[in-house]
N, C-alpha and C positions, 0 to 999 in steps of 0.2 A: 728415619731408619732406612740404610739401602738396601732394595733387595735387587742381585744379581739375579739376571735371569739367565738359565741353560742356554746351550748351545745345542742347538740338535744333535754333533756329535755325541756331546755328553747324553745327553738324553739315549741316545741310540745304547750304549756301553753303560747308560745304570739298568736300561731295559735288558741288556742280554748278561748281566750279573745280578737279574733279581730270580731267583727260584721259580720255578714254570708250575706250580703247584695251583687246584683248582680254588684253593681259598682264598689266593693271592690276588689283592685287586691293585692296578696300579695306575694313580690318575695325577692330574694335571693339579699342583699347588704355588699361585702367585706365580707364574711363569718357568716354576720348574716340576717336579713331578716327586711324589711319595710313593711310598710301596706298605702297603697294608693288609694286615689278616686279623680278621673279626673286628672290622674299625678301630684295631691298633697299629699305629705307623711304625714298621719296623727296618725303614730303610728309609730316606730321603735322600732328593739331590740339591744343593742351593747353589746356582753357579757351576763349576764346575766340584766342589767337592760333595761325596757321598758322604751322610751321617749315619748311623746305624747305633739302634735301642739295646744295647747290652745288661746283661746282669750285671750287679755290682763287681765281683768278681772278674765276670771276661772284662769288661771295661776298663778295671786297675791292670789286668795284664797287657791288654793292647797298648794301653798309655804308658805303660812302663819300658815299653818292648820296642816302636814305636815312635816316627813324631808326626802323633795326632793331629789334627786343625780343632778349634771350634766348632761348632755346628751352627749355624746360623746365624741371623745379625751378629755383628761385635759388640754390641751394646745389649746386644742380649742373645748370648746365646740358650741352647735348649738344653736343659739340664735332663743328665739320664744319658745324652748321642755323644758318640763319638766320633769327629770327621776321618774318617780314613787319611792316613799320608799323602801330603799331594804330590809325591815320588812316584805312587802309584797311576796317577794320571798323565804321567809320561808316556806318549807313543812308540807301540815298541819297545817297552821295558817289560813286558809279559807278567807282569805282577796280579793280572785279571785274575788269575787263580786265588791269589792269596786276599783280593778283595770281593771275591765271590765266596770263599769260604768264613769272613766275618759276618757277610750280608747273611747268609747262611745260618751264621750260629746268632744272630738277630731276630733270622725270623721264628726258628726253633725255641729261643727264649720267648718272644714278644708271643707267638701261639700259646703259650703256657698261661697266661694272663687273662681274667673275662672278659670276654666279649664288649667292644663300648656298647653305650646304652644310646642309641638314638638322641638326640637334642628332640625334645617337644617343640614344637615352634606355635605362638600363638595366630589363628588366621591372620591373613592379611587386613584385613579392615581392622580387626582389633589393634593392631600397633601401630595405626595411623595418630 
């Protein structure tokens, strides 16, 4: 399975279209970076495209409206994300607005959801 890994640019322009809100944690995945509130991811970067956790709803209309990417591996992508248009990641096409405002209504869904549950991990010696 390939994973592309971000460009710093990229990285830079998924960090100033992810919402500056204090629940918002944004960290480092397999070489690119998610964007998460209450340990649910509602934004990711994989390479240069952005995937974002929609409702059913916003999801069919984006796709509809739209020409989505996959989100993730080709072999497997992540079911639920929609990769934003990679039109949008043209420089200088000023489309940041309209991909801030999906990331947006991602994170306002994805916040509506419980909270994940921590993964237990069993000590270290134990899973030797």
């Amino acid at each position: 399975m390939e994973m592309p890994k971000a460009a710093e640019a990229d990285k830079e322009r998924f960090r100033s279209i992810v919402p500056a809100a204090t629940d918002v944690v944004v960290k480092p995945m397999f070489g690119n970076l998610g964007a998460f509130v209450n340990g649910n991811m509602f934004a990711g970067l994989f390479g240069s495209t952005i995937g974002v956790k929609l409702s059913d709803e916003d999801r069919v209309l984006l796709e509809s409206s739209e020409r989505t990417l996959p989100f993730g591996p080709a072999e497997r992508p992540m079911a639920g994300y929609a990769g934003l248009p990679e039109v949008w990641n043209e420089e200088g096409d000023g489309d940041d607005t309209r991909a801030r405002a999906w990331v947006i209504k991602a994170y306002e869904y994805v916040a509506t959801l419980p909270p994940k549950e921590p993964k237990i991990r069993a000590p270290k010696a134990a899973r030797k």
